[in-house]
Each structure stands twice: as C-alpha cells, then as structure tokens.
C-alpha positions in Angstrom: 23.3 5.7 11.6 25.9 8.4 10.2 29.1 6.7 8.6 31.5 7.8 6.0 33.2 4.0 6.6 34.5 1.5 4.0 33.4 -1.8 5.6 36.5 -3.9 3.4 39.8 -2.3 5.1 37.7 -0.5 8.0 38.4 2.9 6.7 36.4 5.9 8.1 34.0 6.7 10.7 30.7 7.0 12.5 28.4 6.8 14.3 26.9 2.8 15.0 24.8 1.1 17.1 26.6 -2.1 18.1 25.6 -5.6 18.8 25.3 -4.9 22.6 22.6 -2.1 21.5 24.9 0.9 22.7 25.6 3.5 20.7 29.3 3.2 18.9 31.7 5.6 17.2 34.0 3.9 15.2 37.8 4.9 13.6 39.6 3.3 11.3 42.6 4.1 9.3 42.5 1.4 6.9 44.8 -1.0 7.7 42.7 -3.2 9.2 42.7 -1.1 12.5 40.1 -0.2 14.4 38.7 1.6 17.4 35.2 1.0 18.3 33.9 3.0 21.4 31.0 2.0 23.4 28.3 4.1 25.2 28.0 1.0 27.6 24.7 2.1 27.6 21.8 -0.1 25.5 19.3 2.2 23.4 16.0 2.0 24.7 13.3 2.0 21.6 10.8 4.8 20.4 12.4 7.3 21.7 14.6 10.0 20.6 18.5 10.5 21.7 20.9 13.6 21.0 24.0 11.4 19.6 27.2 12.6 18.9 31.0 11.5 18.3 34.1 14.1 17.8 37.8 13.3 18.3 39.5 17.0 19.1 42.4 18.6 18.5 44.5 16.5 21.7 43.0 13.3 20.2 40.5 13.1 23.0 37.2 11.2 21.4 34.3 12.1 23.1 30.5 9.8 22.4 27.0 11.0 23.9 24.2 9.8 24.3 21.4 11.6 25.8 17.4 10.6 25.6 15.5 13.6 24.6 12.1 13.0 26.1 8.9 15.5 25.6 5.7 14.8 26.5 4.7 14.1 22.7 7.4 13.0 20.6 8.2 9.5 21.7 7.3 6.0 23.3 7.6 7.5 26.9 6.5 11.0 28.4 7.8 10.6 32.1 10.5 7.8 33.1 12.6 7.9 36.2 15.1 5.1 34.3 16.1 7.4 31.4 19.7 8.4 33.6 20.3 4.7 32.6 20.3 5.0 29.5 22.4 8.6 29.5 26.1 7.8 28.5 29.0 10.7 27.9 32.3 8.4 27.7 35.7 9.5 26.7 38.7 8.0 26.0 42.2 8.5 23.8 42.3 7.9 20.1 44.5 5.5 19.0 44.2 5.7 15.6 43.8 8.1 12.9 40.7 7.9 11.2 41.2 7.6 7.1 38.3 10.4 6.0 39.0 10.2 2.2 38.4 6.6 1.6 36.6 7.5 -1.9 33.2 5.9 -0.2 30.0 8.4 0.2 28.7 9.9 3.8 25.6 7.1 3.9 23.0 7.6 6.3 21.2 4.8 7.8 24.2 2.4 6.9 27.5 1.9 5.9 29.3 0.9 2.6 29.7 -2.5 1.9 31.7 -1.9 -1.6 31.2 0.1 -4.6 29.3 -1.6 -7.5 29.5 -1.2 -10.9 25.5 -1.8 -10.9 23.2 1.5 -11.6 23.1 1.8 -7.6 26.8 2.2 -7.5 26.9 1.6 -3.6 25.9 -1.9 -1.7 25.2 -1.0 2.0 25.1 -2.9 4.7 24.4 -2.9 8.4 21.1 -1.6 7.7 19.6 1.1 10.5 16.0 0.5 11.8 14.3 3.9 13.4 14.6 7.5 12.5 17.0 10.2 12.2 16.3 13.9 12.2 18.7 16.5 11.3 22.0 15.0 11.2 25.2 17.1 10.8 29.0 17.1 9.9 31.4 19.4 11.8 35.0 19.7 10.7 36.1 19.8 14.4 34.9 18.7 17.5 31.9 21.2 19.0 31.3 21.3 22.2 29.1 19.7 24.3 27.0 22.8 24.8 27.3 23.9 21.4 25.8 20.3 19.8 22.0 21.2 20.5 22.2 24.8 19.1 24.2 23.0 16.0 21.1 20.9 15.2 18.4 23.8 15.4 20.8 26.5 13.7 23.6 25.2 12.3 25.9 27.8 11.8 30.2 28.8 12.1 33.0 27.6 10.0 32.9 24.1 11.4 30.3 23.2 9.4 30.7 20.5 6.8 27.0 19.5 6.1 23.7 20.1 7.8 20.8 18.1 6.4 17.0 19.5 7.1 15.0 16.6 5.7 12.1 18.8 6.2 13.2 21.2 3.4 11.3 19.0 1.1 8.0 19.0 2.1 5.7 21.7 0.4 1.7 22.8 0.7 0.9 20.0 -1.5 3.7 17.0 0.1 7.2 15.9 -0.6 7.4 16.6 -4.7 11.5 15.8 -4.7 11.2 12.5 -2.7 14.3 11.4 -3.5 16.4 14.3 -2.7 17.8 15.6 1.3 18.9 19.4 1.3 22.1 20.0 2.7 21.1 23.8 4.3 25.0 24.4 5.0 26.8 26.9 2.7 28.6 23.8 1.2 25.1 22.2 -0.5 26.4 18.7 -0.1 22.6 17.7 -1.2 21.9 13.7 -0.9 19.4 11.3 -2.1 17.4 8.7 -0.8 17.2 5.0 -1.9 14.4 2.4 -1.7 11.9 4.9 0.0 12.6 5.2 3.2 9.7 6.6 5.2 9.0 10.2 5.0 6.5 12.5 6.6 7.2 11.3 9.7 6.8 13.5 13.0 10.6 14.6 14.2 12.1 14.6 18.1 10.5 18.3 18.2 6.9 17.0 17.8 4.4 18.5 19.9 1.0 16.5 18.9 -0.7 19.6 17.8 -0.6 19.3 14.1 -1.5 16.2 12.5 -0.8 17.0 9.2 2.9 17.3 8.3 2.4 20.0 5.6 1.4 22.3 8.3 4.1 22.1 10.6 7.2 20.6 8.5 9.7 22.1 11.2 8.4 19.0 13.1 8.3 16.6 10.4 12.2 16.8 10.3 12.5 12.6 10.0 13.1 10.2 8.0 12.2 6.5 8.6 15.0 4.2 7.8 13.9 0.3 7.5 16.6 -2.4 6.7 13.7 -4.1 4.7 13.1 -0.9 2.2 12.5 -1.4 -1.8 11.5 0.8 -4.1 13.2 -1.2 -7.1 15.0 -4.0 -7.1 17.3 -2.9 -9.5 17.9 -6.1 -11.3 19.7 -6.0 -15.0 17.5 -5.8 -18.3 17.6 -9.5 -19.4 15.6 -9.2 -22.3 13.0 -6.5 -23.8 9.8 -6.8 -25.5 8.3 -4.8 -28.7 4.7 -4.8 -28.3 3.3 -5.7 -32.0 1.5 -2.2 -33.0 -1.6 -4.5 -34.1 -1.8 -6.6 -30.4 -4.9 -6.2 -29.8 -6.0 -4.8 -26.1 -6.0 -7.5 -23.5 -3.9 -9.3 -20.8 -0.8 -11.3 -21.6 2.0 -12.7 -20.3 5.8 -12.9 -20.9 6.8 -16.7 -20.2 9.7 -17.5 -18.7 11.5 -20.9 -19.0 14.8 -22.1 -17.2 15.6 -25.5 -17.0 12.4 -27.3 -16.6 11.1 -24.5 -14.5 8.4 -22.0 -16.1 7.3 -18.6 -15.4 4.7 -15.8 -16.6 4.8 -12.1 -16.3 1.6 -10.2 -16.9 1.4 -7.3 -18.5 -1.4 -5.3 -19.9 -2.2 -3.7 -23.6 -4.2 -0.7 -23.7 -6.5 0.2 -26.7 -5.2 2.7 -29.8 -6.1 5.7 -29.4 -9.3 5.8 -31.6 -9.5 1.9 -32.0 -11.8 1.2 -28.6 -14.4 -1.2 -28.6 -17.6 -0.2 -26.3 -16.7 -2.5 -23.3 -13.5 -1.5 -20.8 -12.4 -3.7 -17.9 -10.7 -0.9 -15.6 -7.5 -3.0 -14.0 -7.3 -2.4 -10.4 -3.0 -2.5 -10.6 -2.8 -0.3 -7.3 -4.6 -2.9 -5.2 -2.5 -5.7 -7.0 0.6 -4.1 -5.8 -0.7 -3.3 -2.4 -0.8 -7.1 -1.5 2.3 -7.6 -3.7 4.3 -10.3 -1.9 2.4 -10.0 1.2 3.3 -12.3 3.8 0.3 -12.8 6.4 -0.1 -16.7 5.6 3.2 -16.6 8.0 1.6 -15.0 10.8 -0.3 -18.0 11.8 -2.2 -17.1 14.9 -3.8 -13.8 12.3 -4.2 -16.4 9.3 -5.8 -19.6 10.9 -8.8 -17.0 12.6 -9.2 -15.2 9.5 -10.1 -18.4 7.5 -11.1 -20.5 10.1 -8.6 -23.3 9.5 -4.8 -24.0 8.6 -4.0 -22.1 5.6 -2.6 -23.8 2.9 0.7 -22.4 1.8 2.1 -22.5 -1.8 5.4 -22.9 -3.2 5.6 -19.2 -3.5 5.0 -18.7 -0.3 7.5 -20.2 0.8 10.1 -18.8 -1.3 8.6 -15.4 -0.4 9.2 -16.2 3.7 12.7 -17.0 3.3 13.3 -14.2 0.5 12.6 -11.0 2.2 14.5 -9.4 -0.7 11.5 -9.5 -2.8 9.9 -6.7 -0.9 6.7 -6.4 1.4 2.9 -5.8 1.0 1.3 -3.1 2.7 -0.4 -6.0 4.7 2.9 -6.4 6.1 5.0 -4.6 8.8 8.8 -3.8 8.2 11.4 -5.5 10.9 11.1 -3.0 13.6 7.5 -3.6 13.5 6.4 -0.1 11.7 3.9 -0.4 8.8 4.8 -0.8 5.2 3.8 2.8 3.8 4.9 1.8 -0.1 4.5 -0.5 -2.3 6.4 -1.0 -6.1 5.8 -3.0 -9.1 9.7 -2.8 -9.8 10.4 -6.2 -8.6 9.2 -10.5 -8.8 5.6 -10.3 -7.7 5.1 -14.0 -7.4 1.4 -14.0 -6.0 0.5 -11.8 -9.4 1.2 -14.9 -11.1 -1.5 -17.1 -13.3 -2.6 -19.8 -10.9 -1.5 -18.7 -7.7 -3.8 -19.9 -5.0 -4.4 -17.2 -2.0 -3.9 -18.3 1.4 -7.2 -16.5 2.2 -9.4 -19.3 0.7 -9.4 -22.0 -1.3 -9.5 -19.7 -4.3 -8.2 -17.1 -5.6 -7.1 -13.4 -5.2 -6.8 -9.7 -6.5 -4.9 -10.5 -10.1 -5.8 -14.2 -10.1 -9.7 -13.9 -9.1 -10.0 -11.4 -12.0 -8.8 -13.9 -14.5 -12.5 -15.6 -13.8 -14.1 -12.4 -15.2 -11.5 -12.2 -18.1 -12.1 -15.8 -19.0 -16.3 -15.1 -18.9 -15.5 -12.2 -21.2 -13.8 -14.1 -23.0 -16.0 -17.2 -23.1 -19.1 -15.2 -24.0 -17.7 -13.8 -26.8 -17.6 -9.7 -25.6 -14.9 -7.6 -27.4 -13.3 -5.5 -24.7 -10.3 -3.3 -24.1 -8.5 -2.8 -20.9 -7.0 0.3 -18.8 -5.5 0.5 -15.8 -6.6 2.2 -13.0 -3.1 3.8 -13.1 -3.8 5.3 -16.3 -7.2 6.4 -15.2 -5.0 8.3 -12.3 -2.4 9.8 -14.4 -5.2 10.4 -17.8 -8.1 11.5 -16.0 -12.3 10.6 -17.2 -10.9 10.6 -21.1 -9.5 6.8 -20.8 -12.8 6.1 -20.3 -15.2 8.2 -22.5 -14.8 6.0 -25.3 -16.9 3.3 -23.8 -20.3 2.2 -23.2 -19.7 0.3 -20.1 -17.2 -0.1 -17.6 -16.6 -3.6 -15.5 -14.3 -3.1 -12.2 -12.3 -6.3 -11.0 -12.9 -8.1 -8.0 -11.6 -6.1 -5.5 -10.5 -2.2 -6.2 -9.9 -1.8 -2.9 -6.7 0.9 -3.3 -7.8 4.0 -4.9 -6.7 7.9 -5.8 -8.2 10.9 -5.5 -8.2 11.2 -9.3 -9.1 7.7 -10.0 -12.6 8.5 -7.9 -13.1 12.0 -9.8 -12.4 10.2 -12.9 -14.7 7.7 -12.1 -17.5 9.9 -10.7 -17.1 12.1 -13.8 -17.6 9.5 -15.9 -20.9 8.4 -14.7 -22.0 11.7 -14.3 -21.5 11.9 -18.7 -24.0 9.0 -18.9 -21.5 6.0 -18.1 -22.3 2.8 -17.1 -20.5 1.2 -14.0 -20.3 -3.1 -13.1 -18.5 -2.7 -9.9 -18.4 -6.8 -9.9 -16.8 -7.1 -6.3 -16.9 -6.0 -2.9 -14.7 -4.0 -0.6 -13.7 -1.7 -2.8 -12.9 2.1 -3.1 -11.9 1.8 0.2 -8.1 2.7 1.2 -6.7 6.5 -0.3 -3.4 5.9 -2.2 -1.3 8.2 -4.4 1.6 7.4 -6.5 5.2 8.5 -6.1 5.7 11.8 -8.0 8.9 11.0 -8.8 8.6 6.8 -9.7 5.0 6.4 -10.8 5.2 2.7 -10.3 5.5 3.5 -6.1 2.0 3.6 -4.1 1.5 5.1 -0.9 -1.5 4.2 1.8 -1.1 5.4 5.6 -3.7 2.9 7.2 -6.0 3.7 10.2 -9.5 3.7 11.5 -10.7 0.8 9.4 -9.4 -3.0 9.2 -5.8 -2.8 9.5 -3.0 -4.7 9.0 -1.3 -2.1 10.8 -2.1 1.7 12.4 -0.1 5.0 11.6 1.4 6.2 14.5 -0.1 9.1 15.6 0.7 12.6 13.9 1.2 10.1 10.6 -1.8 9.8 9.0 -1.2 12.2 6.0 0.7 10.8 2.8 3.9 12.2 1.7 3.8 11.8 -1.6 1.0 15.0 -1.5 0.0 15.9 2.3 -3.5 14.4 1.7 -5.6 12.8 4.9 -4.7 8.9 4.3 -6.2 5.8 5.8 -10.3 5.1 4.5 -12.2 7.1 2.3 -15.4 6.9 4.2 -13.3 9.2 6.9 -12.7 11.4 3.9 -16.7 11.9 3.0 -16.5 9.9 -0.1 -17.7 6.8 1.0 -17.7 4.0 -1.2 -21.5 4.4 -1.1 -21.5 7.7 -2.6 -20.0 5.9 -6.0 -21.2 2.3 -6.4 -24.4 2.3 -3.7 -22.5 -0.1 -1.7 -19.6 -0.1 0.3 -17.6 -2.8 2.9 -19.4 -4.1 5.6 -18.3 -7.7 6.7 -15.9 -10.3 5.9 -15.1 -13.7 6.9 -13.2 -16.6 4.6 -14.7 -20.2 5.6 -17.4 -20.6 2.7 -19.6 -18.8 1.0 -23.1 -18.5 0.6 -25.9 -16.9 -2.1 -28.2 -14.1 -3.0 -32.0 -14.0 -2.8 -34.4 -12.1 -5.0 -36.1 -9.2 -3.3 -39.7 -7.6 -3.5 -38.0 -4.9 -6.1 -36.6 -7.9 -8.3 -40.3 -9.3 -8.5 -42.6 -6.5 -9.4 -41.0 -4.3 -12.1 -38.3 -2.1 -9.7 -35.5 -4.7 -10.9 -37.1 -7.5 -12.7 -35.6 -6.4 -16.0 -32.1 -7.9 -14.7 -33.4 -11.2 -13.9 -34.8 -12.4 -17.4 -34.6 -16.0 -17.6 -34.2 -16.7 -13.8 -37.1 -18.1 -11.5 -38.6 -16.1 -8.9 -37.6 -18.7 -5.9 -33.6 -19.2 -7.0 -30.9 -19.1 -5.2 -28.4 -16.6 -6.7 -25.0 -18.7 -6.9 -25.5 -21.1 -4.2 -22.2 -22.8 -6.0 -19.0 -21.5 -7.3 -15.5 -21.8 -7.2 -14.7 -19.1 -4.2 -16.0 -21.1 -1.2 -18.6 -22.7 -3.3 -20.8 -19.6 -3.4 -21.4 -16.4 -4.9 -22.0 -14.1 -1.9 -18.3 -14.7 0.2 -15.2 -13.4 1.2 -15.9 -9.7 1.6 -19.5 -8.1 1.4 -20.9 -4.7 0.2 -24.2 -3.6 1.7 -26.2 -0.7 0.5 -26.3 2.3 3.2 -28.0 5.6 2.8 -26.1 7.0 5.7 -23.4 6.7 4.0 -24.5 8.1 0.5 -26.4 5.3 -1.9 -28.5 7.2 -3.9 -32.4 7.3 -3.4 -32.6 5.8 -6.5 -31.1 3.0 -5.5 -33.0 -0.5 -5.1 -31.9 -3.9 -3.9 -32.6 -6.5 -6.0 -30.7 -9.0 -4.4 -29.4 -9.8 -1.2 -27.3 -12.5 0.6 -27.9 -14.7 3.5 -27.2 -17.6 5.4 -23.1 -16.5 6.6 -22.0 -18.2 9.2 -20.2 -17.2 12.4 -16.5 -16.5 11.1 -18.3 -13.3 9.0 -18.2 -10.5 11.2 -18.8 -6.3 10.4 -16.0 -4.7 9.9 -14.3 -2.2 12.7 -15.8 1.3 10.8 -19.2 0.0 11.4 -19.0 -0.7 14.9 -19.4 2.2 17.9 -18.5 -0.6 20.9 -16.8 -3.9 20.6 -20.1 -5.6 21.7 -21.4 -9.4 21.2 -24.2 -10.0 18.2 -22.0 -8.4 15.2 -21.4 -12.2 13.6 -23.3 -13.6 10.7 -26.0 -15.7 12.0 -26.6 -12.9 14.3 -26.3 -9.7 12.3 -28.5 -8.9 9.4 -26.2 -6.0 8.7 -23.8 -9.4 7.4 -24.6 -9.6 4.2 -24.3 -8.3 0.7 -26.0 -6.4 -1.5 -27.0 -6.2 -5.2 -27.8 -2.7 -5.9 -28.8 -1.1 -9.1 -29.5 2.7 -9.5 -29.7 5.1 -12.3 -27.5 8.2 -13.5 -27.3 11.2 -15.3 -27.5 11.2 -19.7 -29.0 7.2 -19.3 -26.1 5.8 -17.5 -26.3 3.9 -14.5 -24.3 1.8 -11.8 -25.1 -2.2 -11.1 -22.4 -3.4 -8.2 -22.3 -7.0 -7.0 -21.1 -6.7 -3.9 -19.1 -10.1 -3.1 -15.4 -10.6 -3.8 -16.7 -14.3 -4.4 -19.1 -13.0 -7.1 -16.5 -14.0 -10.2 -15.8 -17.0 -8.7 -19.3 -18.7 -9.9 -19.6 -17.1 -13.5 -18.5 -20.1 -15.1 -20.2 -22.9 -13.1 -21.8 -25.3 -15.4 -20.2 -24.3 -18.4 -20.9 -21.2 -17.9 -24.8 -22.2 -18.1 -26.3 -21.0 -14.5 -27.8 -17.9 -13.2 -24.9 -15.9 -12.0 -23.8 -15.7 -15.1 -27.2 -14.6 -17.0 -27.7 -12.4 -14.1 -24.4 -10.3 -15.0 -25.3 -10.9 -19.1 -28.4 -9.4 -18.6 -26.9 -6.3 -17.2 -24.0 -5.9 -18.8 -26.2 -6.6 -22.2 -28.3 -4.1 -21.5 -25.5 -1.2 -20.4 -23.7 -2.1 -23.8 -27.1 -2.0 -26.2 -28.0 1.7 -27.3 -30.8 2.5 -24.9 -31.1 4.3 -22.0 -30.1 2.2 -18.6 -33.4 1.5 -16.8 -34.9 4.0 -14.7 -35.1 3.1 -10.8 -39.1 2.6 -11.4 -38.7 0.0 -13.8 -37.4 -0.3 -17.7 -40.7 0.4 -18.8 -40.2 3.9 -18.4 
C-alpha cells in the first residue's frame, strides 16, 4: 500500500497486505533478510482502516490496524464483528531496515526494478482499494498522535504528507497526474496509468454528491492492479502523412511472419480544401468499448443475444491478455467500474473485419466501414473529423460543410461535442444521425492526455453503477452517467433518442401516413407505398435491429418533427431500456410493447438546415444489399442528395413549400 522496498535484495519497507489478507509491515536490510509482521487479522473489504507501522527508538515495531466505520463512508454502518478485525501487534526488530535503497516511495505497490524504459520504475504487487492521506514520519508517533497526524499533519517528524484532495478545483482535477506533498518538504508525486480519482475519502458523510463541493472528503485515490493509461510500448516505426493524402480512413499494415495486421487512422481535410460532405468519427465511443471483454461473461452475453456468442481469435487473445487494457463495459479486478478509457495501446476489436460478439455482424469502428464503403461505392466526395476534434475545435470543424453523417453508434459524447453540434444546426446545417443509441453517455477527456476518456455510469443501462457520492467526473466536476438526466436528451438534438435493444435478428421499417401525403414523401422517391424498409441486410438480416431510437416529445423532439418511418415486428429478446421504465413490470418486450421500435424522423432547422436520424444501429448494415440496388439505400440517397444540393431542406409541411 505504502512501500519504499526494492523487491530484488528485499531492501526497505512498508506497509503490505499479505497473502493471508492481514495487514504486513515489512523490513529489510538488503541482504536478503527479512521481517515481515502480521496483523493476524484478515482485512474485511469496503471499508476503511487507520493503518500504521513504526519501529522506535528501542527497536520495538509496532503495526495497527483499526476499522474506521461511519455511518456513510463504507460497505458497513453498524457491525458487532469489527473487534475481529482490530489488530495492534508488537514485537522486536531484528533487522535494520535499508531506507536508501535508490528506489522511489511508491504508493499502491512496490518496486520490482528500475527500467531504462520512459516509465523508469516496474511495480509489482499491485494494490486493489483506496488510500486517503497517507504520511511519512521520521520517527515512530504515537498511537494517539497517528489520527491527529492524518487530519493536520504537523512537528518535525514529518517526512511527507500527501492530501490527494489538493488537486481538485471548481471546475475538477486539471493536474491529474500530480499528488501534493502539503509537508514543508514538498516531496510532490505523480500518478501512473490513471488510477481512479474523485472518489469519496474515509471522512465521507453522503451529503455532497459532487466532489468539487466538498474535496476535504474526496481525499482518495482508487488504486486498480488492472490500470492503463498508455501502454508505453517503444516507437517501432513512424509515419509521414503525404501533405496531398486526401481526407479519408486508412490503415497502417502490419506484417510479421505470415501474420498481418492494420491500424486505422484517420486524415482530416486541409484547412480550406473541404468538400461539402463530413462523416463526423465517433472515436470516443470506439475507445469506450476498446478491448471490452463481455463475450467472457457468459451468463450476461448468451441473454443479451439470445444464443452462444461466437468468439473470435481476438477475443481470445484479449481474455488471457489483460495487459491490453479494459473497456468501460468492463469492471477492474476488485469488481469497481472502469472510469477511463485510452487509445494509447493494441485495440484489437478496432480492427477491419472484426466480428462483434453482440451479433453476427459488426460493431462501433467496423459497422461504420458499411457507410464508408456506400460513400464510397456511390461515388460522394467526403472528408472526415473526429468527434475529438469537434471537442477540442468547437462548431468551426464543421462549418465548411453542407451535410454532416454521424456513424452508427455515437453513443459517448462531450459537452462541447453537443454544443458544437447544436450550434451547427442552428447555422443552417444538415444532420444524418444514421444510427441509434446515440448521444447518450457524458464523457470528457483527460486535461492532461487528450487521448484518455472518462464516463461515470448510472441510471441508464449499465455495465456497471458508480458508487454512490461518485457520479461526477474528475477530469472537470461535471454530473456524469446519461445525458437525458442532464436535460439534454438525445431527443432535443436528433428527434430521437434510445429506447430498446435486443441482438437476435432484426426486423424493418414501414411507411407512415406522413410519408404518403406530402409531410415526408419527398424522401421516399422511387420507393412503393406498401415496401418494407430493409426487411434484409447484413446486421441480423434487417434494417431496424440491435438498438432503436424512437421519437418522444417528452423528451424534446421538436414539433416539427414527423415520422416517416417506423419499425415493427421485434421479437421477445427486444426490451425498453431501464430510463424508460418507472416499475420493473411484465409487457415491456417487443411483441408486447409498441414503445419497441424505431423511428425515422425528419424535422426542419434554422437558415434551411435540417436533421434526418435513422434510428437503428442495424441501419448501415443493409445499404449495400443487392449491389447496393434496394431501398435502404435510395432512402438515405434521397436525403442525403437533397441536404448536399443548394436548396433549402424541406419544410415539415412538405418540399413544396
């Protein structure tokens, strides 16, 4: 937990917690020698301890551990057991522990060996759980003294006192990296691979949620054995983008033996050099999933698709290779949530041709290759920009152009990617939000390593909840978890927003009375009145699947909204999602509900612009059925033809006015 220890001649000391679960303080002098004491007591989980180790003057060491219990800041509130876990043990040093060893003080592990890699440390025996203020005394304090010492540490003894809290400001933790030492000495520390922060202290008293409000409270740190924030891996080779590449995706591929990889990576426009059609790159909901491993909790995956997933070779790698990071679909070792996410690592399901365990299809960076390859197909000139530049660029990435096309599934977004967005349209843009589910989860990015996301998750479908007192992110104090709990339902942008999911098959879209009589009719040029709207495809053989969007005026579609489209026919393994429901009743399932379905929903804007949103994740997946000859795809060549041509989009009473 608190170790100044060389692990290779057992130099140093600290604080441990052993294999028996008891808290240890060990000496060593470097010979080989060591003195491990035991509490004799096992830890008991979520909750907090006071733990200290001194050896005094007479050689005397002395180890506590005590449970500090409140009625707020842990797993218990009352417990008649907690003297069982209470330990004060003493006993004689025998040796004489070797405190310059040339290793750092390392919190939440201890050093393996000293590298000559950019980290310059490997640690090992990784802690899982929290620590809150820890501190370094040059001689043993008393037992009475060791509480006051955390709250105020003060006196001559004092090597290091380390307020994690001193970080957090009105607007979050802007120095993520760094821990201030508050002691006269300034021994100041930094953190590596993100360890959890914002996170309510042993002082918590449940009555301030938000972290930025109290940070005397906030005085943790979550430490996971399972943390990345980069994997640090030498520079192999480099690439010079040719100045006259022309905007688009690519890959960088990879061949070793008879093995062959490809690295995506995106080329934005020059500035001055955009064409009138953007596809807007939704790279924080690619890394969100990055990696995720839910095909290996079988129970979760088999219900979710209705069968045994099918695993790929990636998969597999990724299950036995916990080194290549988590997803935020996944929970770290101590079962916690995964808070952060970071491109700075092998994402090997954002790979061309990797099959998601969800369906028999494809996901996130792979399902958008299908609208790429219709753009592509069709013959449209386009650029692309990532939503991460739209984040850090603001509504001028996008002024250039005519029409913007989301992906599949921008499902991950910022606060500034939705005022970007919403500033866009309100300048007479034109918006093809061609998926479902999206706009949904508030992420920011690391202020310090732009390529880190954060999402606190709660109150919608989950892989995971906050704990409570967590729900704000770090990275900038703002409310986490949905954006519908923030008043900006997805709704208020696209005229849709998530309502059910299920991943056995999908279905289609039927015309309705607004698509026949003028209201919508312009969109459907070419397609017969009684069609089925993509009642084939490659996502579950249908274009209305996997997650659904459904106009709501609750929740802030627009009054010029109409429907011109809508799905049916879902079968029983397509449910509404948990923010719809009020009571966990019987009747919510897809050939019971007609709230289970999706929507196609037009609606105007402001200067001629307007929004057109699909509403299935499975939407891309039939565009190129038949050769691309089939009315999914003249349905979204109609629209997009018409938000790319010079006049006016259509008015919600019909293009002719």
């Amino acid at each position: 937990m608190l170790t100044k220890w060389r692990d290779s001649d057992q130099a140093g000391y600290g604080l441990f917690i052993g294999a028996d679960g008891c808290l240890q303080f060990w000496l060593g002098d470097g010979s080989g020698e060591a003195q491990r004491v035991t509490s004799g007591k096992p830890l008991l989980a979520g909750i907090w301890y006071l733990a200290s180790g001194s050896v005094n003057g007479d050689g005397e060491i002395q180890l506590r551990q005590e449970p500090f219990v409140t009625p707020t800041n842990g797993r218990f509130a009352i417990a008649s057991s907690l003297e069982s876990t209470t330990a004060v043990v003493a006993e004689q040093a025998r040796v004489t522990p070797a405190s310059n060893n040339g290793v750092p003080l390392v919190m939440g592990g201890c050093t393996e060996a000293l590298t000559d890699e950019p980290i310059g440390v490997v640690v090992g025996g990784h802690y899982n759980g929290k620590l809150d203020r820890p501190r370094v005394h040059r001689g043993a304090v008393s037992p009475e003294q060791v509480m006051s010492q955390v709250e105020t540490p003060r006196g001559p003894t004092v090597v290091g006192a380390w307020n994690f809290q001193e970080e957090i400001t009105p607007s979050g933790i802007r120095e993520t990296r760094r821990i201030t030492d508050v002691s006269p000495n300034r021994l100041h520390g930094r953190t590596v691979n993100a360890p959890t922060r914002a996170v309510t202290g042993y002082n918590w008293q449940a009555r301030e949620q938000n972290f930025v409000h109290a940070p005397e409270q906030y005085g943790a740190i979550h430490f996971h054995d399972d943390d990345l924030d980069d994997a640090r891996w030498r520079v192999s080779f480099t690439l010079t983008v040719p100045e006259d590449l022309p905007s688009g995706l690519y890959a960088a591929r990879l061949r070793a033996d008879d093995d062959t990889d490809y690295v995506p990576f995106y080329v934005r426009p020059r500035k001055g050099q955009e064409k009138k059609l953007c596809f807007l790159v939704p790279t924080a909901s690619y890394m969100a999933y990055a990696n995720d491993h839910v095909t290996l909790w079988a129970p979760l995956a088999q219900l979710f698709v209705a069968r045994a997933p099918v695993l790929q070779q990636q998969n597999l790698v990724l299950s036995e290779h916990r080194e290549f990071g988590l997803s935020t679909y996944d929970v770290h070792s101590d079962g916690s949530g995964v808070a952060y996410s970071t491109r700075l690592r092998p994402i090997l399901n954002m790979r061309p041709g990797f099959r998601h365990w969800l369906s028999p299809s494809l996901w996130q960076f792979n399902a958008d290759l299908y609208l790429i390859d219709w753009l592509t197909e069709k013959g449209y000139e386009f650029d692309v920009v990532t939503d991460q530049e739209l984040h850090h660029e603001g509504m001028g990435v996008l002024e250039p152009y005519r029409a913007v096309l989301t992906g599949s599934h921008p499902e991950y977004y910022s606060e500034q990617m939705l005022d970007a967005l919403n500033g866009y349209l309100d300048n007479g843009g034109r918006l093809m939000y061609i998926g479902a589910n999206g706009f949904y989860w508030v992420i920011n990015y690391d202020p310090q390593n732009e390529n880190v996301i954060e999402v606190r998750k709660g109150h919608g479908s989950n892989a995971w909840r906050c704990k409570p007192g967590e729900f704000h992110l770090s990275f900038t104090g703002e409310y986490g978890t949905l954006w519908r709990h923030r008043g900006r339902a997805p709704q208020r942008l696209a005229g849709v927003g998530f309502v059910a999911e299920g991943f056995d098959v999908s279905s289609y879209f039927v015309r309705t009375p607004d698509s026949l009589d003028g209201l919508a009719s312009w969109m459907f040029e070419g397609i017969d009145p009684g069609e089925k709207i993509g009642e084939f495809g490659l996502v579950g053989n249908g274009a209305a699947g996997l997650e659904l969007d459904i106009y709501d005026a609750g929740l802030g579609t627009p009054p010029e909204a109409v429907i011109a489209a809508t799905s049916q026919d879902h079968t029983d393994i397509y449910l509404e999602v948990l923010e719809e429901l009020y009571f966990n009743v019987p009747g919510t399932s897809g050939s019971q509900d007609a709230r289970v379905r999706g929507d196609i929903v037009y609606f105007p804007t402001p200067a001629g612009g307007g929004v057109w949103s699909a509403s299935s994740i499975a939407y891309n997946g039939s565009l190129s059925h038949d050769n691309y000859d089939n009315n999914v795809s003249r349905l979204m060549g109609n629209v997009l033809n018409r938000f790319l041509s010079d006049e006016p989009a259509p008015l919600a009473a019909g293009a002719e006015k």
